[in-house]
C-alpha positions in Angstrom: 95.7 105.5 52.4 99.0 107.4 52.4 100.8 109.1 49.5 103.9 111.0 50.0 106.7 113.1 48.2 110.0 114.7 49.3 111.8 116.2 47.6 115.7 118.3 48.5 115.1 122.2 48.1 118.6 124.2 48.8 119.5 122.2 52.2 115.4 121.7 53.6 113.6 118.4 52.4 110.2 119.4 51.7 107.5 117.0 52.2 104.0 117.0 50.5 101.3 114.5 51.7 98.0 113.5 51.2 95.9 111.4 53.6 92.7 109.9 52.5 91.0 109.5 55.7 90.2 112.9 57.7 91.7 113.9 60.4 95.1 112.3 59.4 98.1 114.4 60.8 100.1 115.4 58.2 104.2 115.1 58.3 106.4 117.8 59.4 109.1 118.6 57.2 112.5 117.4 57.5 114.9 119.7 57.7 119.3 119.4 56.9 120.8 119.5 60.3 124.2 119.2 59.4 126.0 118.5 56.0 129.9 118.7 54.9 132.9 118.1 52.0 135.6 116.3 53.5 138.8 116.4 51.4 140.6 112.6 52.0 142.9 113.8 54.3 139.9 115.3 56.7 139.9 118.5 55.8 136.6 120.0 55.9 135.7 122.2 52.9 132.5 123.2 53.0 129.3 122.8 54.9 127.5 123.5 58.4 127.1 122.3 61.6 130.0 120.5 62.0 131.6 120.9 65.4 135.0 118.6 64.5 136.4 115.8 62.9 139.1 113.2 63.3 141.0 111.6 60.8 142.0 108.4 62.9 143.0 105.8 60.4 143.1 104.9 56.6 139.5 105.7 55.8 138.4 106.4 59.0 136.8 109.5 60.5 134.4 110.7 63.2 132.8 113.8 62.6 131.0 115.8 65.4 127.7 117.7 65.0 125.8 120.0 67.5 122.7 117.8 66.6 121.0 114.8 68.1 121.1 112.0 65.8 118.6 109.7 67.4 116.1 110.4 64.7 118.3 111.5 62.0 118.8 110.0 58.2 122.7 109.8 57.5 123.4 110.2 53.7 127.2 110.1 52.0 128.6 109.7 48.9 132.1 109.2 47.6 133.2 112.4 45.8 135.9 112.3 43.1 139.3 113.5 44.0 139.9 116.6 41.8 137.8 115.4 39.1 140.7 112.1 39.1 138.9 109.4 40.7 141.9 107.2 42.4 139.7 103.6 42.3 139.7 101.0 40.2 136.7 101.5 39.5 134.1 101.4 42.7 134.6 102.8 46.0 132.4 102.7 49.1 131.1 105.0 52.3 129.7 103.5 55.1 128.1 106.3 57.4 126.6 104.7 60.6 126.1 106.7 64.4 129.2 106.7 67.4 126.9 108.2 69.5 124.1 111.1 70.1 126.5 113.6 68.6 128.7 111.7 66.7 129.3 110.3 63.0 131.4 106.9 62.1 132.4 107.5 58.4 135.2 104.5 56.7 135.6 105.2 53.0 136.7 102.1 51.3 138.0 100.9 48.1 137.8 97.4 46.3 141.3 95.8 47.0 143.7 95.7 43.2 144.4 92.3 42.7 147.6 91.0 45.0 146.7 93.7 48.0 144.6 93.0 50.4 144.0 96.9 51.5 140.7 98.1 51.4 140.4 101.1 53.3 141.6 103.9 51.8 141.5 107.9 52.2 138.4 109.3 49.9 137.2 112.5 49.7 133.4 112.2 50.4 130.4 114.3 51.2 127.9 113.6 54.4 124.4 114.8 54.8 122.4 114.9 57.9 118.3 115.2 57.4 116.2 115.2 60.7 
């Protein structure tokens, strides 16, 4: 039997376990590899290990890190804009892998009724834990 508990301390996720069965190896801790504020218009405001981004289309960005990702947990969220949130409501972050070194971000928000846009230029934040 297995019981775990992580828990986000200033940029390191610590993780406590306890095995019941000897000789278990316990779990090294994950660590923040690379995390950063991204104003909508791809502006990076804050953060670390971030080699680039690129703004490339209405809600769509590739950020580069100096990490391998293979193993890698991608967090984001949808920040507000200025403390004036520009939705109707909702908004969405999908955060998925281009490639070893490389982040996919599209921010979206739900369409207003009569336009079909969805896309749309949010500022977000993106965490990296390996």
């Amino acid at each position: 039997m297995f019981a775990g508990l992580a828990l986000t301390v200033g940029g390191v996720v610590a993780v406590s376990s306890a095995a019941a069965e000897p000789g278990r190896a316990r779990q090294a801790a994950a660590t923040t590899t690379a995390r950063a504020k991204v104003s909508a218009n791809g502006t990076v405001l804050g953060g670390s290990g971030i080699t680039g981004i690129n703004r490339f289309g209405i809600g769509r960005y590739n950020i580069s890190t100096a990490a391998n990702l293979a193993e890698c947990a991608l967090l984001g969220t949808i920040n507000t804009n200025g403390g004036s949130d520009p939705g109707p409501g909702s908004s969405s972050i999908l955060v998925g892998k281009v490639n070893a070194t490389t982040l996919f971000i599209r921010t979206a928000t739900p369409s207003q009724p009569g336009s079909p846009a969805v896309d749309s230029d949010r500022p977000f934040s993106v965490t990296v834990v390996c």
